[in-house]
SELUMKOL-944963 format. One line per field, with one value per atom (N, C-alpha, C, O, CB): atom name; x, y negated, z negated; residue in three letters. Coordinates in Angstrom, 1 decimal. Glycine has a CB too. Layout:
<pts>
atomo (CA  ...)
east (X  ...)
north (Y  ...)
up (Z  ...)
residuo (ALA  ...)
</pts>
This chain:
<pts>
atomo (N  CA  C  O  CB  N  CA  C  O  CB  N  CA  C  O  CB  N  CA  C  O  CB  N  CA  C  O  CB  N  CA  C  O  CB  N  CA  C  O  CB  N  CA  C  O  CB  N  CA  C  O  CB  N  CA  C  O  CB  N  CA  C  O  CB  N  CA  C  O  CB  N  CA  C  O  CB  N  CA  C  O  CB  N  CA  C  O  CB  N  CA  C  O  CB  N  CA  C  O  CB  N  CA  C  O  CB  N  CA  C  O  CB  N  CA  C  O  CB  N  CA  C  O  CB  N  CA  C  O  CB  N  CA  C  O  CB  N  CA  C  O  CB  N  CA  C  O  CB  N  CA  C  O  CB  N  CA  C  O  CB  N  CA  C  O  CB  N  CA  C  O  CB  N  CA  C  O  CB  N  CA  C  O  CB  N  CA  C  O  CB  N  CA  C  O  CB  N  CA  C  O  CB  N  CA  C  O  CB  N  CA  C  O  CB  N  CA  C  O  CB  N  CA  C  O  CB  N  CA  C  O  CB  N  CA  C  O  CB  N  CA  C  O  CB  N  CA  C  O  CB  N  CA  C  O  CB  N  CA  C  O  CB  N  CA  C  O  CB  N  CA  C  O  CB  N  CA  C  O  CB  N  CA  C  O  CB  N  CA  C  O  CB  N  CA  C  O  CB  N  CA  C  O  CB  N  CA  C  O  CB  N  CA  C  O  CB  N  CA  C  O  CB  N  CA  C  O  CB  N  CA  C  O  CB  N  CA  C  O  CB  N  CA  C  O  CB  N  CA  C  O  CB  N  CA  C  O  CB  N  CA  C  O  CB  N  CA  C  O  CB  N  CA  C  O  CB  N  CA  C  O  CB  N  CA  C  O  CB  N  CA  C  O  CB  N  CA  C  O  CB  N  CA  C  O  CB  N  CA  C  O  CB  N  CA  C  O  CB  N  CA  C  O  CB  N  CA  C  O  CB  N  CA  C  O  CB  N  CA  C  O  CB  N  CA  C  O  CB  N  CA  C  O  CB  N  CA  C  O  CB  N  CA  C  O  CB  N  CA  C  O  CB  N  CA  C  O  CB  N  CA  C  O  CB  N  CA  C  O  CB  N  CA  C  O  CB  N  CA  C  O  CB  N  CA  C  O  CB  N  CA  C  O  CB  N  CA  C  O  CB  N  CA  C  O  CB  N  CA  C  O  CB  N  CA  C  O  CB  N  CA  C  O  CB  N  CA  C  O  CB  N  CA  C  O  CB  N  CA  C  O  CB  N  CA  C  O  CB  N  CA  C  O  CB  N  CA  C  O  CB  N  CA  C  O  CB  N  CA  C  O  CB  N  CA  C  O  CB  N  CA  C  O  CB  N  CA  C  O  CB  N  CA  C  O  CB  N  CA  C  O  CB  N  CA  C  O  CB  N  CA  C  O  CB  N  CA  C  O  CB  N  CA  C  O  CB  N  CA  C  O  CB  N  CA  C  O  CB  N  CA  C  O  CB  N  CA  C  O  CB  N  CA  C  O  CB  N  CA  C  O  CB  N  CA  C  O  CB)
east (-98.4  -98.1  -96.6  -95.9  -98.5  -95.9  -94.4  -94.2  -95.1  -94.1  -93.1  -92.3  -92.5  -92.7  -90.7  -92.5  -93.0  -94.3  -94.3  -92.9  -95.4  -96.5  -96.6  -97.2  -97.4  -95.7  -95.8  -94.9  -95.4  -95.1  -93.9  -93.2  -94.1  -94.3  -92.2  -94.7  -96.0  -97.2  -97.8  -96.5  -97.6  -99.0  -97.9  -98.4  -100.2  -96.7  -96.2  -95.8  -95.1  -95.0  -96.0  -95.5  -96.5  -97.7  -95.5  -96.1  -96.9  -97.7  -97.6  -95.7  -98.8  -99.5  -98.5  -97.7  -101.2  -98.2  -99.0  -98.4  -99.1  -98.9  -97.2  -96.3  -97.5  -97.3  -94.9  -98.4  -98.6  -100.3  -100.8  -98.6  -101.2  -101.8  -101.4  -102.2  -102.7  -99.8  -99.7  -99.1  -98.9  -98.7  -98.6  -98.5  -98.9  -98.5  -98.5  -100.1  -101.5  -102.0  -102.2  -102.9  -102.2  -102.9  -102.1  -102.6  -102.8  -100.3  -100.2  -99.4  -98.8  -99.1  -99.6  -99.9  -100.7  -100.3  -100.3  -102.3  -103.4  -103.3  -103.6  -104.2  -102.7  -102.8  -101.7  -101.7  -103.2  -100.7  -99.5  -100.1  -100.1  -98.2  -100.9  -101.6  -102.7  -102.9  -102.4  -103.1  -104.4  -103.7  -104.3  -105.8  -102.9  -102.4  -101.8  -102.1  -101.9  -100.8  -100.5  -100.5  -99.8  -99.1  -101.5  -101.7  -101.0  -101.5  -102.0  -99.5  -98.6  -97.6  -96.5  -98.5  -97.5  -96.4  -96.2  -97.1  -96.6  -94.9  -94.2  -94.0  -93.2  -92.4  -94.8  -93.8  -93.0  -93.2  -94.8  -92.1  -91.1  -90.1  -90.1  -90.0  -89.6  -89.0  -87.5  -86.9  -89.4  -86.8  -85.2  -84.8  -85.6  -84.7  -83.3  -82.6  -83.9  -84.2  -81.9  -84.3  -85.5  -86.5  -86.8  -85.3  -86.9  -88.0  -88.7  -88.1  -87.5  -90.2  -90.7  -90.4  -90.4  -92.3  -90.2  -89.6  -90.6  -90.9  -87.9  -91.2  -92.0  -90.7  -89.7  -93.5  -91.6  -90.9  -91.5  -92.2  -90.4  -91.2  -92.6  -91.6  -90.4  -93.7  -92.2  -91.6  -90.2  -89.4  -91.5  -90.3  -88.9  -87.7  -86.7  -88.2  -87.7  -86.9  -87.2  -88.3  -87.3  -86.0  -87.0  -87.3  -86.6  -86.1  -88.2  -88.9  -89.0  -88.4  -90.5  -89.5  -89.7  -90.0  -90.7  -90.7  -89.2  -89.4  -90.0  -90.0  -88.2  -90.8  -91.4  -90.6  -90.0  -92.7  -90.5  -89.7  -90.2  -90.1  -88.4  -90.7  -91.1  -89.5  -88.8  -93.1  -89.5  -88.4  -88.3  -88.0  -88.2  -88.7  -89.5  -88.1  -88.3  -90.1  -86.8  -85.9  -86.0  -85.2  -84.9  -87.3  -87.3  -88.9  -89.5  -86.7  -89.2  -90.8  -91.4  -91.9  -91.3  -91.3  -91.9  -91.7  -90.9  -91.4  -92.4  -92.5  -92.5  -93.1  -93.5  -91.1  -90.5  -90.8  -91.0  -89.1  -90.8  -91.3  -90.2  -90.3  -92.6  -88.9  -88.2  -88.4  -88.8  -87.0  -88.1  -88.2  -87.3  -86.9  -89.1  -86.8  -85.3  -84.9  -83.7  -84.9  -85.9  -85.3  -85.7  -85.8  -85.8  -86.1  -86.2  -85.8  -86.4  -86.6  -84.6  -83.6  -84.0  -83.4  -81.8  -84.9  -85.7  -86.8  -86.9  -86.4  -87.6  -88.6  -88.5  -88.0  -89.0  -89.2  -89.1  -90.6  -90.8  -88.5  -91.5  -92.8  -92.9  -92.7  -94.2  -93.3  -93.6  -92.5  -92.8  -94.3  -91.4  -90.1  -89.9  -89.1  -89.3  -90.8  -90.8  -91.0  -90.6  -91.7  -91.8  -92.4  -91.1  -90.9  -94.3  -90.2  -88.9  -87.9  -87.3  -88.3  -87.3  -86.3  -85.2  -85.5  -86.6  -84.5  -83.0  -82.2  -81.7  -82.5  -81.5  -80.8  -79.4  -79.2  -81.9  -78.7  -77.3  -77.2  -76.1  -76.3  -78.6  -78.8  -78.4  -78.5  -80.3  -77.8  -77.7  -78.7  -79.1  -76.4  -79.1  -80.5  -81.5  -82.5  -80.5  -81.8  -83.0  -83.7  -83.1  -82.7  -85.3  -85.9  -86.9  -87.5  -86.0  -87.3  -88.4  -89.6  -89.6  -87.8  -90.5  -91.4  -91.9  -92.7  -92.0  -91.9  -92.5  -93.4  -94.0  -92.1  -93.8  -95.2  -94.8  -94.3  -96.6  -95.6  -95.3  -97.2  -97.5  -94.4  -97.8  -99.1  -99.8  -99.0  -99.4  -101.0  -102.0  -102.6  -103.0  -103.0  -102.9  -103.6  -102.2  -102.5  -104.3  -101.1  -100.0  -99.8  -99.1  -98.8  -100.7  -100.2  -101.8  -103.0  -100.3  -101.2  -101.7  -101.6  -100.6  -101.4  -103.2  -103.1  -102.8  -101.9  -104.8  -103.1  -102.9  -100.9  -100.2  -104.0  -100.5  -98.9  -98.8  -98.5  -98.1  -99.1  -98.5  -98.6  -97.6  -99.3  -99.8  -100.5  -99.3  -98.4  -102.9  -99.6  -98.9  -97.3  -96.7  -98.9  -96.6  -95.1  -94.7  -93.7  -94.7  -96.0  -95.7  -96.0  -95.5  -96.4  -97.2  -97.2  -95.8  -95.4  -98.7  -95.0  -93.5  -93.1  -92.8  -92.6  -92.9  -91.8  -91.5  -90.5  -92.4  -93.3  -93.5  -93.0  -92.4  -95.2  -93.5  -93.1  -91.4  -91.0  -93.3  -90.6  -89.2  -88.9  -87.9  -88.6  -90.0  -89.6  -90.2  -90.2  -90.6)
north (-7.6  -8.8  -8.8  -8.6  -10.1  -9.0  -9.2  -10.3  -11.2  -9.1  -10.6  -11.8  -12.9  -14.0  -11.6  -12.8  -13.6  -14.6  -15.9  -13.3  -13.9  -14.4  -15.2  -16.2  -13.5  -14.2  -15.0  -16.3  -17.3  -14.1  -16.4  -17.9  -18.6  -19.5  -17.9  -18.8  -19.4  -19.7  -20.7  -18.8  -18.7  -19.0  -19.7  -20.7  -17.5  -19.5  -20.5  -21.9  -22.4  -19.9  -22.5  -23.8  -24.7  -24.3  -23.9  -25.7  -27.0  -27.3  -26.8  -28.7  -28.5  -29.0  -30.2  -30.4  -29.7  -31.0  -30.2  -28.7  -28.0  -31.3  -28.3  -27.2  -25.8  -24.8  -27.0  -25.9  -24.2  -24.5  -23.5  -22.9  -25.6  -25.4  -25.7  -25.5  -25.8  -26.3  -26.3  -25.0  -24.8  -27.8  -24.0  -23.2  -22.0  -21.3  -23.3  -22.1  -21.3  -21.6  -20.7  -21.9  -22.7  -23.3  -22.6  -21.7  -25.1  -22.8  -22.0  -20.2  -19.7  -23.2  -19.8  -19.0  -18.0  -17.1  -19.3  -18.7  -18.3  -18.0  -16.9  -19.2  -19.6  -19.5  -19.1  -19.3  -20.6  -18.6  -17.6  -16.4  -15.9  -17.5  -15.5  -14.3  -14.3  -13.3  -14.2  -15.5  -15.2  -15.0  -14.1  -16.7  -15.6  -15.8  -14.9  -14.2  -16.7  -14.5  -13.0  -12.1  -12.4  -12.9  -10.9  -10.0  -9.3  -8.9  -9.5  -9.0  -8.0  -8.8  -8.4  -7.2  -9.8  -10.5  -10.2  -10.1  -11.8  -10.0  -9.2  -10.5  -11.4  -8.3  -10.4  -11.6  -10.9  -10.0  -12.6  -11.5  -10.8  -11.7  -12.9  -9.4  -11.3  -12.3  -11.9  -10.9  -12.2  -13.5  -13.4  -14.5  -15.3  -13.6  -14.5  -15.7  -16.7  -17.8  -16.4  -16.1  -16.6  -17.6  -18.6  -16.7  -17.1  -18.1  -17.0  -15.9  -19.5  -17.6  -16.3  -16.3  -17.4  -16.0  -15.2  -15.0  -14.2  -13.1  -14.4  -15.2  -14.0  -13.3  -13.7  -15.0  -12.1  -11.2  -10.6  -9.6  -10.2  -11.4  -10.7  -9.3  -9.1  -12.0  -8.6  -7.6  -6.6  -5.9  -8.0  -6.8  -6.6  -7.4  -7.0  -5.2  -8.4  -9.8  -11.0  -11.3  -10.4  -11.5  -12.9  -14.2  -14.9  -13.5  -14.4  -15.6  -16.8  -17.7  -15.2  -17.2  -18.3  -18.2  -17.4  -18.9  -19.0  -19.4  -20.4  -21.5  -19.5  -20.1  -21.1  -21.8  -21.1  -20.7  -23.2  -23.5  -25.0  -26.1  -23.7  -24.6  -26.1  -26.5  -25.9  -25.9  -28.0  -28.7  -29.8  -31.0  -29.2  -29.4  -30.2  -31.5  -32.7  -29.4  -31.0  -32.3  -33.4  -34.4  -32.1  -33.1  -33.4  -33.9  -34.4  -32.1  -33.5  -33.5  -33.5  -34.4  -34.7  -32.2  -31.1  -29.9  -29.3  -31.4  -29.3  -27.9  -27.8  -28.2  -27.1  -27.0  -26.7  -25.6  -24.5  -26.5  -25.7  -24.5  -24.2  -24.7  -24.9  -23.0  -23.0  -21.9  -20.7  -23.1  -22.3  -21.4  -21.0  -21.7  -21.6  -19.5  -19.4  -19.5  -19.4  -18.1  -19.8  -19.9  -21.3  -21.7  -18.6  -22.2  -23.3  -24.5  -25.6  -23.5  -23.9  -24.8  -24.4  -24.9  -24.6  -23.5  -23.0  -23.8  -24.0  -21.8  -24.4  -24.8  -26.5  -27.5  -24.6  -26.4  -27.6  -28.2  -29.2  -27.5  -27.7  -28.7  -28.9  -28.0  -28.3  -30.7  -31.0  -31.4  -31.5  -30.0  -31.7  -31.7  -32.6  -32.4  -31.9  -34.1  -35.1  -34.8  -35.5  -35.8  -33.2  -33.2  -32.2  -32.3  -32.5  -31.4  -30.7  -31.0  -31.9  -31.0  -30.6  -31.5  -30.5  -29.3  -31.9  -30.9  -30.0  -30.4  -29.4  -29.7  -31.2  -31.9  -30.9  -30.3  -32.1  -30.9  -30.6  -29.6  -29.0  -30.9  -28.7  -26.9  -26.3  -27.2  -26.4  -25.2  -25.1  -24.3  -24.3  -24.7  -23.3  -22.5  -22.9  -23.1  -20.8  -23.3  -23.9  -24.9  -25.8  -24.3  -25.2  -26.3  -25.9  -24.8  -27.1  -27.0  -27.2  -27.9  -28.5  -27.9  -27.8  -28.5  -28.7  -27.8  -28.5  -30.1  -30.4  -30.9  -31.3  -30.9  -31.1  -31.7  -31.6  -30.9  -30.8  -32.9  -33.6  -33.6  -34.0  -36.1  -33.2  -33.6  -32.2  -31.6  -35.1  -31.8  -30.9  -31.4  -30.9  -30.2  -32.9  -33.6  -33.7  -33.9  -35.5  -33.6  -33.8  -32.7  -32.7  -34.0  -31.6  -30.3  -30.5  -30.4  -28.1  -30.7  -30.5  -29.3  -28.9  -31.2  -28.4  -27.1  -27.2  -26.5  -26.2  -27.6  -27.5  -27.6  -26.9  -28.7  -29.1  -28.7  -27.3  -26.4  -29.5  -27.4  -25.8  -25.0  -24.8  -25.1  -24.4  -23.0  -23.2  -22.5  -23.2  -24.4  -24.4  -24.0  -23.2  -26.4  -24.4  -24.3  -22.9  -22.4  -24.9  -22.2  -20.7  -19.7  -18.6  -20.2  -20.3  -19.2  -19.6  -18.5  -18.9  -20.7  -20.5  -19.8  -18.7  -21.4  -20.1  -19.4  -17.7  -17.0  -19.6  -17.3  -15.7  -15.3  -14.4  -15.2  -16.3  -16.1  -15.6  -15.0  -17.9  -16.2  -15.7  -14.4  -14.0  -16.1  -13.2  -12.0  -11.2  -10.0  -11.8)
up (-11.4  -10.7  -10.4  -11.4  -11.5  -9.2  -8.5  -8.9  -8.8  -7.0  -9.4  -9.9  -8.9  -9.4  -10.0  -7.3  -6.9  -6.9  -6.7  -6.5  -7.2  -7.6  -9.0  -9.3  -7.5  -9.9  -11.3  -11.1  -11.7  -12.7  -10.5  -10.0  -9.6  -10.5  -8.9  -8.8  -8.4  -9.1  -8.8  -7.5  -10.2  -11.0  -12.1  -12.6  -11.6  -12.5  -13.6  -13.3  -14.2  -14.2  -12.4  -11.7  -12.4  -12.5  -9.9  -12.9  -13.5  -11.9  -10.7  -14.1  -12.7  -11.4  -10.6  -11.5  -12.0  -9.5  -8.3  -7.8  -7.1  -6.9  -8.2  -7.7  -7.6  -6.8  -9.0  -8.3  -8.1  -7.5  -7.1  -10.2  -7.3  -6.6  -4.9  -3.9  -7.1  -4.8  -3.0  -3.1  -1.9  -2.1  -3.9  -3.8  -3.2  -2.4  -4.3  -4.1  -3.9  -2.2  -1.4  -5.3  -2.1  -0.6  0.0  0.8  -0.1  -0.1  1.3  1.2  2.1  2.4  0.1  0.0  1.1  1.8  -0.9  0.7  1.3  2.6  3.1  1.3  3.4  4.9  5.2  6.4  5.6  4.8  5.3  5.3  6.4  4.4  4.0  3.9  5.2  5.8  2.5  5.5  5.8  7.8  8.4  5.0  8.3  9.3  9.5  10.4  9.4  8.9  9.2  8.0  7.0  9.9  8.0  7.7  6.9  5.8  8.3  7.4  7.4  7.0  7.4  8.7  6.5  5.8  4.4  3.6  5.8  4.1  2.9  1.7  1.8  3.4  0.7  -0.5  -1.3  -2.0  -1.7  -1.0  -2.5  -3.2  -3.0  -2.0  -3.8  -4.6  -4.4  -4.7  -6.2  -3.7  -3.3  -4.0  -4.4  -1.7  -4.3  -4.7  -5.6  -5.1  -3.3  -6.7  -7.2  -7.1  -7.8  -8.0  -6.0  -5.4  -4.6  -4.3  -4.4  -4.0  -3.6  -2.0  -1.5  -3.9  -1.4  0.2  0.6  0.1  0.5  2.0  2.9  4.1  4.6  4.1  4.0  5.0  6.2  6.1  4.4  7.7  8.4  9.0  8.7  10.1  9.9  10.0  9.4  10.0  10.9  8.3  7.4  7.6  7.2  7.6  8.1  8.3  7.3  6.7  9.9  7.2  6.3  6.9  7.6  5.1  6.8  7.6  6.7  7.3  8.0  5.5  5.2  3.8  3.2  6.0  3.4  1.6  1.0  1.5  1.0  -0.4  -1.0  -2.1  -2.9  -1.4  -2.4  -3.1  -4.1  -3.7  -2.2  -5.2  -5.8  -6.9  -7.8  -7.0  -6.2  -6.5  -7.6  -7.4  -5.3  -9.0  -9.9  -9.7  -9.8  -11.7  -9.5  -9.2  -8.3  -8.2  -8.9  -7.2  -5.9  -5.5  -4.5  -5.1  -6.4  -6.6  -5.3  -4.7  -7.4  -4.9  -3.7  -3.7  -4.4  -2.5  -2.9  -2.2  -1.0  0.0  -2.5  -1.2  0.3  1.1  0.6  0.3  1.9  3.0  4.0  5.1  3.9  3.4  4.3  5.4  5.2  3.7  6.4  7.4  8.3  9.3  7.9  7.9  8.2  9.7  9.8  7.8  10.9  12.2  12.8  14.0  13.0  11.2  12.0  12.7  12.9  11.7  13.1  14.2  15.5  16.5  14.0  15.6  16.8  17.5  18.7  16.4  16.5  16.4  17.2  16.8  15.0  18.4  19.0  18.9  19.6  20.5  18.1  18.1  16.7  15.9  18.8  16.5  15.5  14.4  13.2  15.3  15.1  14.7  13.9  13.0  15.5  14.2  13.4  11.8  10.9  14.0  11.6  10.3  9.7  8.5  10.2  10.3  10.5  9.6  10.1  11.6  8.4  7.7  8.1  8.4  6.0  8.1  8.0  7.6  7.0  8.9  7.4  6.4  6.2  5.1  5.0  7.1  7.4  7.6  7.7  6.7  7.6  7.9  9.0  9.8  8.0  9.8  11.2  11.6  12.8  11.8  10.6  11.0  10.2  11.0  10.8  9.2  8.3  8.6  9.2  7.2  8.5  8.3  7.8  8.0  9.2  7.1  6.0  6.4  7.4  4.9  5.9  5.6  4.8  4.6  5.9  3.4  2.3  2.3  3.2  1.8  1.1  0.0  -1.2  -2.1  0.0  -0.8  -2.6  -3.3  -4.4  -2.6  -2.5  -2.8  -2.3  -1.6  -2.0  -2.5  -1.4  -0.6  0.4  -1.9  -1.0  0.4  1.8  3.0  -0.2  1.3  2.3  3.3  4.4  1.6  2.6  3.8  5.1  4.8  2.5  6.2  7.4  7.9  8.6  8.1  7.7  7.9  10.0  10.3  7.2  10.7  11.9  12.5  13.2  12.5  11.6  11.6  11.4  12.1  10.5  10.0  9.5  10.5  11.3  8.4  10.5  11.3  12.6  12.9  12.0  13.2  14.8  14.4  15.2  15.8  13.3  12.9  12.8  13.3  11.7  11.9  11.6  12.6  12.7  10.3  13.6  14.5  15.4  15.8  15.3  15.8  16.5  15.9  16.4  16.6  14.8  13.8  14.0  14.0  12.1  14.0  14.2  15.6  16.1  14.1  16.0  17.8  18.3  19.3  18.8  17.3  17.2  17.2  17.7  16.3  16.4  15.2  16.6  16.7  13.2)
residuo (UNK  UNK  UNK  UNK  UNK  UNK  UNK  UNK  UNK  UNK  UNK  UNK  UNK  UNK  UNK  UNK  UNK  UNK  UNK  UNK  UNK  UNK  UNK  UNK  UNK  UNK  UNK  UNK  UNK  UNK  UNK  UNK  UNK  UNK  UNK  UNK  UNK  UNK  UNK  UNK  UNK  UNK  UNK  UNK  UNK  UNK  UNK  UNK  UNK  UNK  UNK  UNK  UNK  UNK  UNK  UNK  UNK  UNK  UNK  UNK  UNK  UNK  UNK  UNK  UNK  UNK  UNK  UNK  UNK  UNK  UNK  UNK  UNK  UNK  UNK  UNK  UNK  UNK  UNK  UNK  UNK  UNK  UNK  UNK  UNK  UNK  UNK  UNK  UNK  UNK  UNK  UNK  UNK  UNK  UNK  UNK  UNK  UNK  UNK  UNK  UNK  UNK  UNK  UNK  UNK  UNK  UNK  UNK  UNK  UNK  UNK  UNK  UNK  UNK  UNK  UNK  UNK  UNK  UNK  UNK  UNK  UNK  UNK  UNK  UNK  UNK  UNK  UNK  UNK  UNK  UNK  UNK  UNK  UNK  UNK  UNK  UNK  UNK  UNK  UNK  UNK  UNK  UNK  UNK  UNK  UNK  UNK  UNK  UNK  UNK  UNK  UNK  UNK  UNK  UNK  UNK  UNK  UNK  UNK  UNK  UNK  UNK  UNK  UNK  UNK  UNK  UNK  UNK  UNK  UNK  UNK  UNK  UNK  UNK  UNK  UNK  UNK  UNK  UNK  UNK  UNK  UNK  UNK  UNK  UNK  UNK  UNK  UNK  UNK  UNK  UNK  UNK  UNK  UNK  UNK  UNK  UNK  UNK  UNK  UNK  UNK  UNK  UNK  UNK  UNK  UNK  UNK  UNK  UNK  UNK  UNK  UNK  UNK  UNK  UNK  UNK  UNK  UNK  UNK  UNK  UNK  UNK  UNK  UNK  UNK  UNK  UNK  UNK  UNK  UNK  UNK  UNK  UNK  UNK  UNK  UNK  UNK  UNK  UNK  UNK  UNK  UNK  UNK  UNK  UNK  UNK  UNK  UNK  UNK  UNK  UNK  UNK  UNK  UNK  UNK  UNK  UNK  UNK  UNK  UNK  UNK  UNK  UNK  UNK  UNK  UNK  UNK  UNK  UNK  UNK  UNK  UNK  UNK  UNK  UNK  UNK  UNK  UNK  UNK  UNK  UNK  UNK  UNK  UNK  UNK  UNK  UNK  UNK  UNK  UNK  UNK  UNK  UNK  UNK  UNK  UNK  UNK  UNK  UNK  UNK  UNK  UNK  UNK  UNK  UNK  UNK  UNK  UNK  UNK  UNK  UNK  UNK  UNK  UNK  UNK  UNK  UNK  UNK  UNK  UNK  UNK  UNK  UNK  UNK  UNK  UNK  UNK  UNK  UNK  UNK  UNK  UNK  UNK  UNK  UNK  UNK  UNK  UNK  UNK  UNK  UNK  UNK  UNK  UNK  UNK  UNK  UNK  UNK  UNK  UNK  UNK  UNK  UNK  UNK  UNK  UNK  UNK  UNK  UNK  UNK  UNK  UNK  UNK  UNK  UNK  UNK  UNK  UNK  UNK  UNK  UNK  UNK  UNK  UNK  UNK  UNK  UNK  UNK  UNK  UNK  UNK  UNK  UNK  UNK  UNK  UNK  UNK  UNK  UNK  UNK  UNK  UNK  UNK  UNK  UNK  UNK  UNK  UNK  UNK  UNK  UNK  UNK  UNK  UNK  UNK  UNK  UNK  UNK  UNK  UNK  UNK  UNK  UNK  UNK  UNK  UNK  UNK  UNK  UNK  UNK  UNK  UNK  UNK  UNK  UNK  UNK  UNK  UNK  UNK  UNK  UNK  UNK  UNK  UNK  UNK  UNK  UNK  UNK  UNK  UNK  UNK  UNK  UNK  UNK  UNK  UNK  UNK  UNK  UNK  UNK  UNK  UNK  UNK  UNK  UNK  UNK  UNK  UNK  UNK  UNK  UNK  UNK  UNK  UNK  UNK  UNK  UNK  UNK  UNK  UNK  UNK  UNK  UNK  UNK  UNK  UNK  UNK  UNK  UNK  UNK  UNK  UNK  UNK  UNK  UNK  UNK  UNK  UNK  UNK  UNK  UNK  UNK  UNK  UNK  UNK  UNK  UNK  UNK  UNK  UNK  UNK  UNK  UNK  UNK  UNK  UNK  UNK  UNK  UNK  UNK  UNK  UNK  UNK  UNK  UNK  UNK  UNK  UNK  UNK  UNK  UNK  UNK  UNK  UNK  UNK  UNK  UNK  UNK  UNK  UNK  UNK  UNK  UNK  UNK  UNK  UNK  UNK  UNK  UNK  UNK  UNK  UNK  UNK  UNK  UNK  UNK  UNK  UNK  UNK  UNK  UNK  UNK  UNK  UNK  UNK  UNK  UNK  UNK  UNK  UNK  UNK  UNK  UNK  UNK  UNK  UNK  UNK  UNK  UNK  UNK  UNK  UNK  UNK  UNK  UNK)
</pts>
């Protein structure tokens, strides 16, 4: 098991099953996406670039979904945090019922659309 995945299966509940959820639909959406483990948290990598990090915030009580070109991203913006970033934005959850797989899916395929 890569340190990334064990970061993820070691997260109290809710942190490691919204984890797991999007996990899944990042694997399952694109194929060829790299997890590895950066600045200790787990980092997807699509085409040997870095694209988007998972981050549970037990100070903040969420999981973040950063995505490194998301000052790009003009749909769905409302759901967009950025919070004084000039290339970053996030998308959290505090809950698994909070993740809207259609936001998502629509955010990450822009996101890919950049690479």
């Amino acid at each position: 098991m890569n340190p990334a995945e064990a970061y993820i299966l070691k997260q109290p509940e809710p942190y490691k099953s919204i984890l797991l959820q999007l996990q899944v639909v990042f694997e399952h959406l694109f194929p060829e996406i790299e997890l590895k483990y950066k600045y200790r948290i787990p980092f997807y990598y699509l085409k040997g670039k870095p694209f988007c990090y998972l981050n549970a915030s037990h100070k903040r009580q969420y999981v973040d979904v950063g995505i490194v070109k998301g000052n790009q991203i003009l749909i769905h913006s409302e759901h967009l945090v950025t919070e004084k970033r000039k290339v970053m934005a996030s998308l959290r959850y505090k809950t698994l019922e909070d993740i809207d797989n259609g936001v998502l899916i629509e955010v990450l395929k822009k996101a890919a659309s950049l690479y």
